[in-house]
Structures are given as structure tokens and as C-alpha cells.
PDB file with one MODEL, atoms N, CA, C and O in Angstrom:
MODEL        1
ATOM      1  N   UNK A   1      93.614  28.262  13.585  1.00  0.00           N
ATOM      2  CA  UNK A   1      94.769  27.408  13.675  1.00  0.00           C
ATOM      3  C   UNK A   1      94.686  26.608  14.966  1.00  0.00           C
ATOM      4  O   UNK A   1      94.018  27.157  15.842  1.00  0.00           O
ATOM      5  N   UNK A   2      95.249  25.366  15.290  1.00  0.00           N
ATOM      6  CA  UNK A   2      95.170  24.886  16.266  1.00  0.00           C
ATOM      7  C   UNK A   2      96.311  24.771  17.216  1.00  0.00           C
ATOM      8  O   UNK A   2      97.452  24.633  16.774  1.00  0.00           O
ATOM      9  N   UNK A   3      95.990  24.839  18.937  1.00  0.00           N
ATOM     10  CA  UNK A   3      96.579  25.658  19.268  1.00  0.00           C
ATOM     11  C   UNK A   3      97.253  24.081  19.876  1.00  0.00           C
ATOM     12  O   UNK A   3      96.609  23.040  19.741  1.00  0.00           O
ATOM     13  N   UNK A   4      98.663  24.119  20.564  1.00  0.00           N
ATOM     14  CA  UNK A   4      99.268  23.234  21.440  1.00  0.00           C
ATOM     15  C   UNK A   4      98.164  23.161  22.739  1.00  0.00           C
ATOM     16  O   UNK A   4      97.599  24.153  23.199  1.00  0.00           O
ATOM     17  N   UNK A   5      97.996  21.838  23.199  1.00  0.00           N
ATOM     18  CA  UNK A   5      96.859  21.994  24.355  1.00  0.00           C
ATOM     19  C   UNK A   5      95.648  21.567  24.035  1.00  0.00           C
ATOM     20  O   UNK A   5      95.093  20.725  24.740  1.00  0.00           O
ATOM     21  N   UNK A   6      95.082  22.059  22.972  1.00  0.00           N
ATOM     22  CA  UNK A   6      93.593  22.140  22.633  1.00  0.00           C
ATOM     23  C   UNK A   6      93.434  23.294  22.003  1.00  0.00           C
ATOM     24  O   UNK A   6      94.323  24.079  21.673  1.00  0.00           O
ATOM     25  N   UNK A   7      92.064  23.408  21.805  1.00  0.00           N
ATOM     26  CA  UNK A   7      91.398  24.396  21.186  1.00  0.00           C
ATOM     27  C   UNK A   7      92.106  24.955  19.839  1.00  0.00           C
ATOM     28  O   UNK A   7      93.131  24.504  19.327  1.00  0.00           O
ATOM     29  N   UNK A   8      91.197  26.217  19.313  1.00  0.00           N
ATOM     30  CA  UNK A   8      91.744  27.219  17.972  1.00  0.00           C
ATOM     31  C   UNK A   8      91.620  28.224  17.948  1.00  0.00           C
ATOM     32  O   UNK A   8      90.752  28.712  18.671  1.00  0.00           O
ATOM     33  N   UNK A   9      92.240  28.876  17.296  1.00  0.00           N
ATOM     34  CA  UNK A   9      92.436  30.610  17.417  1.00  0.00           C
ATOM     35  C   UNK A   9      92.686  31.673  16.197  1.00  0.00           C
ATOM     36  O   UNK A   9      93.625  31.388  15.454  1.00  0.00           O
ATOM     37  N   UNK A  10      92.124  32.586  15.976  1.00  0.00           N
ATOM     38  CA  UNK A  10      92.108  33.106  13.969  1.00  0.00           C
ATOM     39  C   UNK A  10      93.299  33.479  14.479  1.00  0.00           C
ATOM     40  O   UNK A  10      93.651  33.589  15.654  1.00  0.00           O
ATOM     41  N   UNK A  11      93.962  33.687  13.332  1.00  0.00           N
ATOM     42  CA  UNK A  11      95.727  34.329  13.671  1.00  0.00           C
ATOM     43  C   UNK A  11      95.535  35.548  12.716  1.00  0.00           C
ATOM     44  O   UNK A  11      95.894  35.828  11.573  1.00  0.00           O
ATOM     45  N   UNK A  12      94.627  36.294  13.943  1.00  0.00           N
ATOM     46  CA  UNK A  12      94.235  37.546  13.350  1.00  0.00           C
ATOM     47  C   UNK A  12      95.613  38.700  13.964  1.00  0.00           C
ATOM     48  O   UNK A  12      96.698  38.236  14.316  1.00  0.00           O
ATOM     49  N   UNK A  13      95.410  39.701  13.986  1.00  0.00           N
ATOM     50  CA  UNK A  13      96.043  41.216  14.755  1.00  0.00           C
ATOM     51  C   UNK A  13      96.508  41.082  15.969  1.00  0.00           C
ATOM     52  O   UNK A  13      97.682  41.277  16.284  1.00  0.00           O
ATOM     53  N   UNK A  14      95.513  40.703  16.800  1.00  0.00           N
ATOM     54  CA  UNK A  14      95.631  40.646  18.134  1.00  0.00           C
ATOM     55  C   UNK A  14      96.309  39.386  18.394  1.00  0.00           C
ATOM     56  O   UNK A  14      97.197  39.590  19.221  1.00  0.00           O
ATOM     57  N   UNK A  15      96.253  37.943  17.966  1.00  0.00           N
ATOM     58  CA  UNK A  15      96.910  36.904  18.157  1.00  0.00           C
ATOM     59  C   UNK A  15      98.493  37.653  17.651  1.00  0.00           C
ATOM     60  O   UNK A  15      99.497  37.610  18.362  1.00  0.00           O
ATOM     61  N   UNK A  16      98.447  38.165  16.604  1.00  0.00           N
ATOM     62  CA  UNK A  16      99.650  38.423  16.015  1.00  0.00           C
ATOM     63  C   UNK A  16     100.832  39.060  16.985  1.00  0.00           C
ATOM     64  O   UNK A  16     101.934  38.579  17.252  1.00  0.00           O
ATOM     65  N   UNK A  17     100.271  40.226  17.395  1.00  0.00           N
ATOM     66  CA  UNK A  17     100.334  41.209  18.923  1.00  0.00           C
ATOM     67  C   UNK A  17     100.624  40.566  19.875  1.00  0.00           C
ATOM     68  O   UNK A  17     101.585  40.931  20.552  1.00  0.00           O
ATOM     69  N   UNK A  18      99.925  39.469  20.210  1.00  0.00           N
ATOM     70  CA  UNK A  18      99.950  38.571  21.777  1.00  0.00           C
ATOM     71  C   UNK A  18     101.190  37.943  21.166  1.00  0.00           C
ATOM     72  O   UNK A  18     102.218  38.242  21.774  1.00  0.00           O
ATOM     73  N   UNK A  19     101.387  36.979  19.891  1.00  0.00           N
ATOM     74  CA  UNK A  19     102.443  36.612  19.576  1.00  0.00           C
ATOM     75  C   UNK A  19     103.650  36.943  20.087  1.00  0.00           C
ATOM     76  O   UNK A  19     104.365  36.244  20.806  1.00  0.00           O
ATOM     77  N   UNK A  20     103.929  38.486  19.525  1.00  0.00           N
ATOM     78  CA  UNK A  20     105.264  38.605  19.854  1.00  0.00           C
ATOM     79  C   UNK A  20     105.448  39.662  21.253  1.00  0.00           C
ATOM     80  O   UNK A  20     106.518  39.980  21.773  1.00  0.00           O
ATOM     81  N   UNK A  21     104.546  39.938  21.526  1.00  0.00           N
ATOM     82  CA  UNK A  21     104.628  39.822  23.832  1.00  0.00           C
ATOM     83  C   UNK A  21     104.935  39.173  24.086  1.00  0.00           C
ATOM     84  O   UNK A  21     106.147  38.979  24.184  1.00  0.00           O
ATOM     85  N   UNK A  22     104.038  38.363  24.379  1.00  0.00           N
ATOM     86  CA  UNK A  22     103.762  36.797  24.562  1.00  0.00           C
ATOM     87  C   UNK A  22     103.773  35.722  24.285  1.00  0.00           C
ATOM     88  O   UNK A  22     103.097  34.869  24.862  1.00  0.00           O
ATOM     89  N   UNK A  23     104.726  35.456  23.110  1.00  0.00           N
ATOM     90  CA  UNK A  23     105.254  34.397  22.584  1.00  0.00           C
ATOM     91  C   UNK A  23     104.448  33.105  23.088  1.00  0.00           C
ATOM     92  O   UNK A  23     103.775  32.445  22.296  1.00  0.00           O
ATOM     93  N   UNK A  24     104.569  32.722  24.691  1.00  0.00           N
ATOM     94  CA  UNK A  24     103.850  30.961  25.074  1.00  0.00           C
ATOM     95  C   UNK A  24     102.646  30.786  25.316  1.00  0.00           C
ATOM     96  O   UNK A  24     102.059  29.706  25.384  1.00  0.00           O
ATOM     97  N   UNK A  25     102.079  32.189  25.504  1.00  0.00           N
ATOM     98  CA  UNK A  25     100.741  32.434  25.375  1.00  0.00           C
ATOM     99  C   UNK A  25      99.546  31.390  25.036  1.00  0.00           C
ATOM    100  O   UNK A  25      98.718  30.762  25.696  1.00  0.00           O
ATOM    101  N   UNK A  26      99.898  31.536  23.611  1.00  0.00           N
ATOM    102  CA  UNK A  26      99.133  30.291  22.671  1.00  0.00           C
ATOM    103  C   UNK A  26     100.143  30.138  21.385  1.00  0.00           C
ATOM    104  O   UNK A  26     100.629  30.889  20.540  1.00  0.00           O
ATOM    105  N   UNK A  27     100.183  28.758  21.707  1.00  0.00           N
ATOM    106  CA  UNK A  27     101.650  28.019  20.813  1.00  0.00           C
ATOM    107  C   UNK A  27     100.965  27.533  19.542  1.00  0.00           C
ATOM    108  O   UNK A  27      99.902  27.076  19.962  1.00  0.00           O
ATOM    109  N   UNK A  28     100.992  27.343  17.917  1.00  0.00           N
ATOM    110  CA  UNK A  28     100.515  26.665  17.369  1.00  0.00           C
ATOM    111  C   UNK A  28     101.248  25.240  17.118  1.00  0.00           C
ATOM    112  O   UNK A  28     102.403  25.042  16.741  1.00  0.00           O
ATOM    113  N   UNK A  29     100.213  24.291  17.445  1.00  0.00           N
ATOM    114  CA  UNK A  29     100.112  22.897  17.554  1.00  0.00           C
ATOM    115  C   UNK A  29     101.393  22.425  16.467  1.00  0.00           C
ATOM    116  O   UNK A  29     101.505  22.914  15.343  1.00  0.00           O
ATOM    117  N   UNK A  30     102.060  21.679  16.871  1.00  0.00           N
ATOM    118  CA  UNK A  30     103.568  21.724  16.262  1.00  0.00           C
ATOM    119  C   UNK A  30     104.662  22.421  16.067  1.00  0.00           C
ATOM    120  O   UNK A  30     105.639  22.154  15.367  1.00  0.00           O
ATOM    121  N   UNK A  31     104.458  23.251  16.669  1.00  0.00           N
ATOM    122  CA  UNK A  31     105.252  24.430  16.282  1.00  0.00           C
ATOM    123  C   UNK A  31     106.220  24.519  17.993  1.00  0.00           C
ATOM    124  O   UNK A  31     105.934  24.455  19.189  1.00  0.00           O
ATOM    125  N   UNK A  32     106.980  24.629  17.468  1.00  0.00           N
ATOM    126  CA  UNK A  32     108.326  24.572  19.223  1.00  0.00           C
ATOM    127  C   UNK A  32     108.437  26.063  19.788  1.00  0.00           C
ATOM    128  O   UNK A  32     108.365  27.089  19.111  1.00  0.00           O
ATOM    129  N   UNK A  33     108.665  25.952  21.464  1.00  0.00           N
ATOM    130  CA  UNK A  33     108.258  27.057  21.561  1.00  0.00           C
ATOM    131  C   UNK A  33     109.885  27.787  22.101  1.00  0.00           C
ATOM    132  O   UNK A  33     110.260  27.927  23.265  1.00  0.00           O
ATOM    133  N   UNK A  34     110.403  28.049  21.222  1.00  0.00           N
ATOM    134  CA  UNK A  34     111.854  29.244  20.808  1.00  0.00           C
ATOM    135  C   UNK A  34     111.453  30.552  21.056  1.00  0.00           C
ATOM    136  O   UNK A  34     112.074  31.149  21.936  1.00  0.00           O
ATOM    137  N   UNK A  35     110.351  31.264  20.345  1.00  0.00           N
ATOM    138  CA  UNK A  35     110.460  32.391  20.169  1.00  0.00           C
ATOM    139  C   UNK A  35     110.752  33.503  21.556  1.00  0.00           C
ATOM    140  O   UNK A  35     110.293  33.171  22.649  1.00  0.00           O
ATOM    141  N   UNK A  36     111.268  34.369  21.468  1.00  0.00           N
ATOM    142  CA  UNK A  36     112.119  35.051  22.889  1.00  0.00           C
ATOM    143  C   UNK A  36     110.349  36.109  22.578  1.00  0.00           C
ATOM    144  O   UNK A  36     109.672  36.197  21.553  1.00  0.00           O
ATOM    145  N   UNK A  37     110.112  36.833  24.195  1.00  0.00           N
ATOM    146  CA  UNK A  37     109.235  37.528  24.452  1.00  0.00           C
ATOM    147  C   UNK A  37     109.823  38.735  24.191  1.00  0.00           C
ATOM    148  O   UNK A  37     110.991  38.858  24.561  1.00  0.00           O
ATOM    149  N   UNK A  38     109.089  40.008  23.429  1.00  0.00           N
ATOM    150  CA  UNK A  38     110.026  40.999  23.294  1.00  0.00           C
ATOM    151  C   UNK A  38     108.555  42.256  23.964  1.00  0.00           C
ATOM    152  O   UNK A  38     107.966  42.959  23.143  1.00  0.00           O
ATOM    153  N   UNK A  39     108.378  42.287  24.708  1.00  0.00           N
ATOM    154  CA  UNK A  39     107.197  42.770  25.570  1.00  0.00           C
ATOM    155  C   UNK A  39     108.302  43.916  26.036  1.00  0.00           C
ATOM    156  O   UNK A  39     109.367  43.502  26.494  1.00  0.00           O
ATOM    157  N   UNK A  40     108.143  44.942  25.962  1.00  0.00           N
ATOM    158  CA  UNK A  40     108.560  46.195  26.110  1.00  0.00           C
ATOM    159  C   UNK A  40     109.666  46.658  25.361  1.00  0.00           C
ATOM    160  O   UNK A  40     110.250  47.706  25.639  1.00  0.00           O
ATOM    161  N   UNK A  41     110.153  45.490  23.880  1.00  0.00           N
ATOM    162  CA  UNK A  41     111.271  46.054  23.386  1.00  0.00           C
ATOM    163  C   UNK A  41     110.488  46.711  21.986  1.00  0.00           C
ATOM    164  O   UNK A  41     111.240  47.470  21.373  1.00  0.00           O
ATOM    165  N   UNK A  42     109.520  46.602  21.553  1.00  0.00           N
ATOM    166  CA  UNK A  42     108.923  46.781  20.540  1.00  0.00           C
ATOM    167  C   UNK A  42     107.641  47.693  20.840  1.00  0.00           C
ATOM    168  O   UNK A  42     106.561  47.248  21.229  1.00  0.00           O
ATOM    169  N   UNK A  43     107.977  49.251  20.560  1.00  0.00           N
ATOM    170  CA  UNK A  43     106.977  50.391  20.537  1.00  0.00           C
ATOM    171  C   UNK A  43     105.456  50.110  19.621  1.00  0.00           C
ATOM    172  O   UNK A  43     105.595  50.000  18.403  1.00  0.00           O
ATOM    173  N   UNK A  44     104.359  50.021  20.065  1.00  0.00           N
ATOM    174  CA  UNK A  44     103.203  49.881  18.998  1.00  0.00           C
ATOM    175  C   UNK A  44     103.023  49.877  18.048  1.00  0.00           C
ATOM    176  O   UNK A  44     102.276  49.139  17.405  1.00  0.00           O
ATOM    177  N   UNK A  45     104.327  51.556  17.386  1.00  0.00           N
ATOM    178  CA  UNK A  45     103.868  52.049  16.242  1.00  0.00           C
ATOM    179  C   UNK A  45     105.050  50.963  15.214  1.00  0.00           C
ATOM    180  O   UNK A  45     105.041  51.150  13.997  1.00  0.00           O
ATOM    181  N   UNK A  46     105.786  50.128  15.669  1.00  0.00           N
ATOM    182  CA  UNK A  46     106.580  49.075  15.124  1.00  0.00           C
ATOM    183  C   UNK A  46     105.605  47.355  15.019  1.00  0.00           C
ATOM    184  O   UNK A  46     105.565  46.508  14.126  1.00  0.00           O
ATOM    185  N   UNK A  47     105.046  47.422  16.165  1.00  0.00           N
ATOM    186  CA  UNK A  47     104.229  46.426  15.893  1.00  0.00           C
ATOM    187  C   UNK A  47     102.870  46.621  15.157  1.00  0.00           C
ATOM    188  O   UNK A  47     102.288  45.611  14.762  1.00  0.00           O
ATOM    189  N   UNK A  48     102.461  47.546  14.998  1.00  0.00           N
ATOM    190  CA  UNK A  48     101.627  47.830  13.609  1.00  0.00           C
ATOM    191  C   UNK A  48     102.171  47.652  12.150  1.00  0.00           C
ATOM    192  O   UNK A  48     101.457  47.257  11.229  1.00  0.00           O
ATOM    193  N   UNK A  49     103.768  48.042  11.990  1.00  0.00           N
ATOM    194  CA  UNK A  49     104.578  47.978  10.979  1.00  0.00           C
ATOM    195  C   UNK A  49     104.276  46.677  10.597  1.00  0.00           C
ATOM    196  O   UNK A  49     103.678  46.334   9.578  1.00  0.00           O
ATOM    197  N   UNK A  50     104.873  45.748  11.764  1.00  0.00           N
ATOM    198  CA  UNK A  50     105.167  44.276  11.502  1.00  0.00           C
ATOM    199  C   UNK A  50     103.645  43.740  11.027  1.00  0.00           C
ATOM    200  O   UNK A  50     103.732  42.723  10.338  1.00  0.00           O
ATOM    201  N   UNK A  51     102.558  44.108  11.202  1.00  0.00           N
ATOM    202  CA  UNK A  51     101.413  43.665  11.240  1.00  0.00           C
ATOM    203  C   UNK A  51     100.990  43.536  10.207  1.00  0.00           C
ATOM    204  O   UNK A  51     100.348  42.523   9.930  1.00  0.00           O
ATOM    205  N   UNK A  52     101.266  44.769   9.073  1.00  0.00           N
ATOM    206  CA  UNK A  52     100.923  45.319   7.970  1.00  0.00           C
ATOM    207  C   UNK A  52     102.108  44.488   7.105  1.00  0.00           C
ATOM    208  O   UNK A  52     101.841  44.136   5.956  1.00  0.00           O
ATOM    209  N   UNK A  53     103.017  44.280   7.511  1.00  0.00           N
ATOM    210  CA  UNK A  53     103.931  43.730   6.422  1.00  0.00           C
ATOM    211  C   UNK A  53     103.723  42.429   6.112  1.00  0.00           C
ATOM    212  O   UNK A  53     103.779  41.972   4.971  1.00  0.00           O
ATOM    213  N   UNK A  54     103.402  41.614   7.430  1.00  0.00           N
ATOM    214  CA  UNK A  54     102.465  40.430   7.266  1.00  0.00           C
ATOM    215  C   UNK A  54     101.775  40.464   6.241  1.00  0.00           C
ATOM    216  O   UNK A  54     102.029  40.007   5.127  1.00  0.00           O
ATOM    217  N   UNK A  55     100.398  41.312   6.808  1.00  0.00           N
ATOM    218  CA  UNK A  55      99.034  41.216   5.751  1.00  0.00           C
ATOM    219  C   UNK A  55      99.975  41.276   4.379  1.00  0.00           C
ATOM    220  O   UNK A  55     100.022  40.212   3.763  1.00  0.00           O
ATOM    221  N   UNK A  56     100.834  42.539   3.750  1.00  0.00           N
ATOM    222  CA  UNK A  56     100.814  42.591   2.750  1.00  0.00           C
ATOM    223  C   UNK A  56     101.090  41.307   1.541  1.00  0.00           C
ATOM    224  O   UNK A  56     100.666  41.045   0.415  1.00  0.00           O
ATOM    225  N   UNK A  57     102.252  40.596   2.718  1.00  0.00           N
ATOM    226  CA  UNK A  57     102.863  38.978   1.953  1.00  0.00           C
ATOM    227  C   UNK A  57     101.991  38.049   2.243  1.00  0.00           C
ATOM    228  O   UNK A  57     102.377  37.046   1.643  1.00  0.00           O
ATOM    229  N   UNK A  58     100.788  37.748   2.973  1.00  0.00           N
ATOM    230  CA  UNK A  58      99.861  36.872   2.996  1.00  0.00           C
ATOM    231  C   UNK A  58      99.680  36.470   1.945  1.00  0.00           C
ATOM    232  O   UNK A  58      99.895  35.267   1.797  1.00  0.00           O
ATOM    233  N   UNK A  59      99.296  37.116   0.970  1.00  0.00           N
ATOM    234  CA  UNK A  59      99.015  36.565  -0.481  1.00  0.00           C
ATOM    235  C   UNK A  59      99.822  36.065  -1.373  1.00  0.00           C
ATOM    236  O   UNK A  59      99.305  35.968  -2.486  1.00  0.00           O
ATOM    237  N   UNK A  60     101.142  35.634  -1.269  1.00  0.00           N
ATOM    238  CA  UNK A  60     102.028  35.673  -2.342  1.00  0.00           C
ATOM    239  C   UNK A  60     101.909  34.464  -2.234  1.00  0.00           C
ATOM    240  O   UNK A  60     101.797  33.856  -1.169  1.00  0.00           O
ATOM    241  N   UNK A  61     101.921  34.003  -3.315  1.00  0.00           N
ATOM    242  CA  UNK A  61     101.877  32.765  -3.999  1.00  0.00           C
ATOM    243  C   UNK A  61     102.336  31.548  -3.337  1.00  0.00           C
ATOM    244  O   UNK A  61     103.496  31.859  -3.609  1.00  0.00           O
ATOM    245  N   UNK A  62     102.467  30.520  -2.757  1.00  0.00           N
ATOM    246  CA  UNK A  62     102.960  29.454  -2.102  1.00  0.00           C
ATOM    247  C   UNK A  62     104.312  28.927  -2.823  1.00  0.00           C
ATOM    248  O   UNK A  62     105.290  28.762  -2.094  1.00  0.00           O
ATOM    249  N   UNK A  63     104.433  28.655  -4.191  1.00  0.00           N
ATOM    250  CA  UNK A  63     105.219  28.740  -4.836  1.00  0.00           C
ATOM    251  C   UNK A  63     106.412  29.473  -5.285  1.00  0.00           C
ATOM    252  O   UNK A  63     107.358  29.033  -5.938  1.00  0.00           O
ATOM    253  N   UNK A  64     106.198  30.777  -4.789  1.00  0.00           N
ATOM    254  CA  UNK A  64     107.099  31.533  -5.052  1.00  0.00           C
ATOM    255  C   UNK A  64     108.084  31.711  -3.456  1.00  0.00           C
ATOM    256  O   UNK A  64     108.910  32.573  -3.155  1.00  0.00           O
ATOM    257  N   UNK A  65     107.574  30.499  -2.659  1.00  0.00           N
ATOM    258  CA  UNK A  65     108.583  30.728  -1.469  1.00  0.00           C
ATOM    259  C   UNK A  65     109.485  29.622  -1.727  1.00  0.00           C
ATOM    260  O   UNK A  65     109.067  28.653  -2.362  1.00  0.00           O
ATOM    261  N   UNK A  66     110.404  29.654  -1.401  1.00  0.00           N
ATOM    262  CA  UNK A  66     112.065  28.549  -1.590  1.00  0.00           C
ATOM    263  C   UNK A  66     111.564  28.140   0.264  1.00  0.00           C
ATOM    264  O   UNK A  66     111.249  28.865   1.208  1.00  0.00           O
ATOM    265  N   UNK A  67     111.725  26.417   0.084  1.00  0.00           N
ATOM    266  CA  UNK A  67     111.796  26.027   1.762  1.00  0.00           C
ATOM    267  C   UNK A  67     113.270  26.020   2.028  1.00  0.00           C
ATOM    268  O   UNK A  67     114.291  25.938   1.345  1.00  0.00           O
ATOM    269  N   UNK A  68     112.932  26.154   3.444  1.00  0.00           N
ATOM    270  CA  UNK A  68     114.468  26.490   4.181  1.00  0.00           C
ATOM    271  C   UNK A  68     115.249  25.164   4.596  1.00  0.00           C
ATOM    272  O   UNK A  68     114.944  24.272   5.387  1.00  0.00           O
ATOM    273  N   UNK A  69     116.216  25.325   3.892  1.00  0.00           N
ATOM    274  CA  UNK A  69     117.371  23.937   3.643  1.00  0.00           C
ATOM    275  C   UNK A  69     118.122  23.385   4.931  1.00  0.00           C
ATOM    276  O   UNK A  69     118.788  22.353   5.016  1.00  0.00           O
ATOM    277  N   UNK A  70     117.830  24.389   5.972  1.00  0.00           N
ATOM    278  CA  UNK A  70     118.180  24.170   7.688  1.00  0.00           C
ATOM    279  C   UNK A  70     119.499  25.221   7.779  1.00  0.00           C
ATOM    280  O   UNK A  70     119.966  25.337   8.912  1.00  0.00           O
ATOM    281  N   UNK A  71     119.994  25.814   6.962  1.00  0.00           N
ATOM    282  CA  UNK A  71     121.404  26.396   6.772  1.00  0.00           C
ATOM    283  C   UNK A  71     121.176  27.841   7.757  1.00  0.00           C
ATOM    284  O   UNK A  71     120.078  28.326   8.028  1.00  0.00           O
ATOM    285  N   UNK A  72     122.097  28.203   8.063  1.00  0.00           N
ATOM    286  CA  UNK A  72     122.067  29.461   8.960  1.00  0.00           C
ATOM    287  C   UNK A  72     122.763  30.571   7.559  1.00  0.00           C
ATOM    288  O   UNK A  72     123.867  30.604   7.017  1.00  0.00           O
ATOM    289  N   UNK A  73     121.657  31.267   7.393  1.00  0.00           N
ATOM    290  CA  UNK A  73     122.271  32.966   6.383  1.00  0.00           C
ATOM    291  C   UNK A  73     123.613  33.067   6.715  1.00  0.00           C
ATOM    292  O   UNK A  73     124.001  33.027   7.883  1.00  0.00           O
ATOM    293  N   UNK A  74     124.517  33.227   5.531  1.00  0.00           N
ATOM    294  CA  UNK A  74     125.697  33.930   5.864  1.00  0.00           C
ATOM    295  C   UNK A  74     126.424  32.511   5.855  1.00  0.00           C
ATOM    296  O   UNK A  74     127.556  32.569   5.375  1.00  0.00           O
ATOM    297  N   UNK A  75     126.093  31.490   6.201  1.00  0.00           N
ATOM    298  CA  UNK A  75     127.183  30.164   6.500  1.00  0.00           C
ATOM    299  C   UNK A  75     127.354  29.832   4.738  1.00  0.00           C
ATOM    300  O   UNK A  75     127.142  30.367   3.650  1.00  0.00           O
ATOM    301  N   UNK A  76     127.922  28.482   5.377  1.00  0.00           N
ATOM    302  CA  UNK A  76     128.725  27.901   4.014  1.00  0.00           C
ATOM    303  C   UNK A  76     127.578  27.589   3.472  1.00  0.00           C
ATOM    304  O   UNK A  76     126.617  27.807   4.210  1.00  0.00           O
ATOM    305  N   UNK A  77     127.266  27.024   2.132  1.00  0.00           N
ATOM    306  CA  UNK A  77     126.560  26.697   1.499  1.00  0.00           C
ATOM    307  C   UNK A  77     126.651  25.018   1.797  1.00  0.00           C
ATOM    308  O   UNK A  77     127.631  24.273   1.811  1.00  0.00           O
ATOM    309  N   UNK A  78     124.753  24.663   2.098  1.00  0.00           N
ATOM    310  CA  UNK A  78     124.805  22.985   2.511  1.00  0.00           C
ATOM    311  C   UNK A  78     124.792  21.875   1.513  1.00  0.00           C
ATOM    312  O   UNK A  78     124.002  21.753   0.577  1.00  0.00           O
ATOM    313  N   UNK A  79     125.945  20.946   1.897  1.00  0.00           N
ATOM    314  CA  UNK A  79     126.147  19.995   1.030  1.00  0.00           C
ATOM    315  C   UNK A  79     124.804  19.777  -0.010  1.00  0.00           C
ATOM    316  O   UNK A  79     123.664  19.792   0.455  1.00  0.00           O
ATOM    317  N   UNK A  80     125.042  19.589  -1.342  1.00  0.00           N
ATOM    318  CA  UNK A  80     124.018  18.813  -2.142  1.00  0.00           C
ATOM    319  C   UNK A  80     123.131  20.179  -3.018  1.00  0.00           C
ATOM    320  O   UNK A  80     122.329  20.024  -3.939  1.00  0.00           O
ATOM    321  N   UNK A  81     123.600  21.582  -2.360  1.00  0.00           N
ATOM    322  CA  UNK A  81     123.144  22.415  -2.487  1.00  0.00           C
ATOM    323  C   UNK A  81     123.496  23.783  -3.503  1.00  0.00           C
ATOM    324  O   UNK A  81     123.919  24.821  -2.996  1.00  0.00           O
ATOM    325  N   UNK A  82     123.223  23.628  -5.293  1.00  0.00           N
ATOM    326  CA  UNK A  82     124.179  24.966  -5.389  1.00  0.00           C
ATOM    327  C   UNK A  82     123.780  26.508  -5.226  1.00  0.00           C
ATOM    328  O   UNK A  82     122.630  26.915  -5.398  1.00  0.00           O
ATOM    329  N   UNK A  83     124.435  26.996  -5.014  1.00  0.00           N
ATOM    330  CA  UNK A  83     124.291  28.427  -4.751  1.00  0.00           C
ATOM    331  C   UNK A  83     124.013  29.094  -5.956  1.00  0.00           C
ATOM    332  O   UNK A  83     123.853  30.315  -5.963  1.00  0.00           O
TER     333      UNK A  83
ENDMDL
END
């Protein structure tokens, strides 16, 4: 993937890992950099969880994801939009 800055990086385990430590680490190229660092709030044996739950949805179909309409969960439903 390509990274903000330059260069590329597999968005393997360890990127995945550095990810959510290290969130600014390495940014992917378009992508804004929000994400909060959670570097000592998340025990290993949770970030292995998260790792594996990844891999498992990697494969699901492109199609079978709905894009996100900008709406915040739980709010009103956005104009133009039925529920």
C-alpha cells in the first residue's frame, strides 16, 4: 500500500500491530490521520484477536459491504435514505 510521504508497505501483522500503537507511524496515502494511539490500552492477547478477525473478513466479497452514507450509528436516518 502506499504510504503518505513516499514509499510502500504490505499491510501485513506487524504493520497491523504498529497501526494501532502507532497510529502516525506510517499513514496510508489518503487516508487522514484521526486514529487515537492506544499503545498500552490494548493487551497482545487482544491484539492478536483483532488480527485474526481481520484476516478472517479479508475475503468477503466487495459487494457484500454497504458504503458508509457519512451518518453516525444510532442517529437519525440521512435524508434521501430509507431505513
Amino acid at each position: 500500500m502506499p504510504l503518505e510521504g513516499g514509499g510502500e508497505r504490505i499491510a501485513d501483522e506487524a504493520y497491523i500491530t504498529e497501526s494501532i500503537m502507532d497510529p502516525l507511524a506510517a499513514v496510508h496515502r489518503g487516508f487522514p490521520r484521526v486514529m487515537p494511539s492506544y499503545l498500552g490500552q490494548v493487551p497482545p492477547p487482544d491484539i492478536a484477536a483483532i488480527i485474526e478477525l481481520i484476516k478472517s473478513i479479508r475475503d468477503v466479497p466487495r459487494g457484500l459491504v454497504v458504503p458508509w452514507d457519512g451518518g453516525v450509528p444510532g442517529s437519525a436516518t440521512p435524508e434521501g435514505v430509507t431505513p
